[in-house]
C-alpha positions in Angstrom: 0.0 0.0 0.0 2.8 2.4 -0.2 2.0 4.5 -3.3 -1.3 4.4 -2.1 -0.8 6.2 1.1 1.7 8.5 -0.6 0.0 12.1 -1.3 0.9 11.3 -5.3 -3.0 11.2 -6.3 -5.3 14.1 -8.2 -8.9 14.4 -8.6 -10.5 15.4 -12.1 -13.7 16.2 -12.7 -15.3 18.3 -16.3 -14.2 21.6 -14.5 -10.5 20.4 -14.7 -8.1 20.0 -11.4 -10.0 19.7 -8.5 -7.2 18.9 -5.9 -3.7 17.6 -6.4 -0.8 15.9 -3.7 -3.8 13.7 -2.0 -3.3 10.0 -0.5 -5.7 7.7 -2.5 -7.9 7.8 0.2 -8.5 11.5 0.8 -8.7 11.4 -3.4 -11.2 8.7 -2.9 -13.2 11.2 -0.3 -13.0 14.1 -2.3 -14.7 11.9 -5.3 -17.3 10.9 -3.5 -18.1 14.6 -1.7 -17.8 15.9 -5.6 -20.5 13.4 -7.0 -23.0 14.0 -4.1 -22.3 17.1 -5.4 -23.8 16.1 -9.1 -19.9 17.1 -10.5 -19.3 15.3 -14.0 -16.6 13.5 -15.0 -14.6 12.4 -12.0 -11.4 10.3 -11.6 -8.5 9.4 -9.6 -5.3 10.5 -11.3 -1.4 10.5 -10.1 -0.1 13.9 -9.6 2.4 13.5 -12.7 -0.9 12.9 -15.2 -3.1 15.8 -13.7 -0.5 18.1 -14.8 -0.1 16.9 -18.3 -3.9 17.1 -18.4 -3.7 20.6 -17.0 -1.0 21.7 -19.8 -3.2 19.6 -22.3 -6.2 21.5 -21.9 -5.1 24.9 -20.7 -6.4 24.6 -16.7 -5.3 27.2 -14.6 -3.2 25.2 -12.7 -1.6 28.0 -11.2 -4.7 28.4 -9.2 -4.4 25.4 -6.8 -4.1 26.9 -2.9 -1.3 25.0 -1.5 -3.5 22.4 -0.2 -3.7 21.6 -3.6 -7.4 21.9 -3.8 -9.3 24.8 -6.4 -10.5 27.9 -4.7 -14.1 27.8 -4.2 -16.2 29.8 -6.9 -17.3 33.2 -5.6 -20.3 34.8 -6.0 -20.7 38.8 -6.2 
């Protein structure tokens, strides 16, 4: 279980990075809080894939808090 407990794992969803650096399990949490959610598109990745995707598609990466999770969305 050693990869699995290293924080190495992303989560991706259709709105791009979600959270990056997670153990499996905390990825596996975040997945499941995302879905009750009604999020799209969501998936387990390691940390080395979510930033290919991220180049890939043009995410604002940059805009991970050190946590590694996306700022929340605010409203005016």
């Amino acid at each position: 279980m050693g990869e699995l407990s290293e924080q190495r794992w992303s989560v991706l969803s259709e709105r791009g990075c979600e959270a990056i650096g997670l153990t499996y399990a905390d990825a596996l949490e975040l997945m499941h809080r995302l879905s009750r959610e009604k999020v799209s598109g969501l998936c387990v990745i390691t940390n080395d894939a979510a930033r290919r995707a991220a180049l890939t598609e043009n995410s604002p990466t940059g805009q991970l808090q050190p946590n590694g999770t996306r700022p929340k969305d605010r409203k005016p």
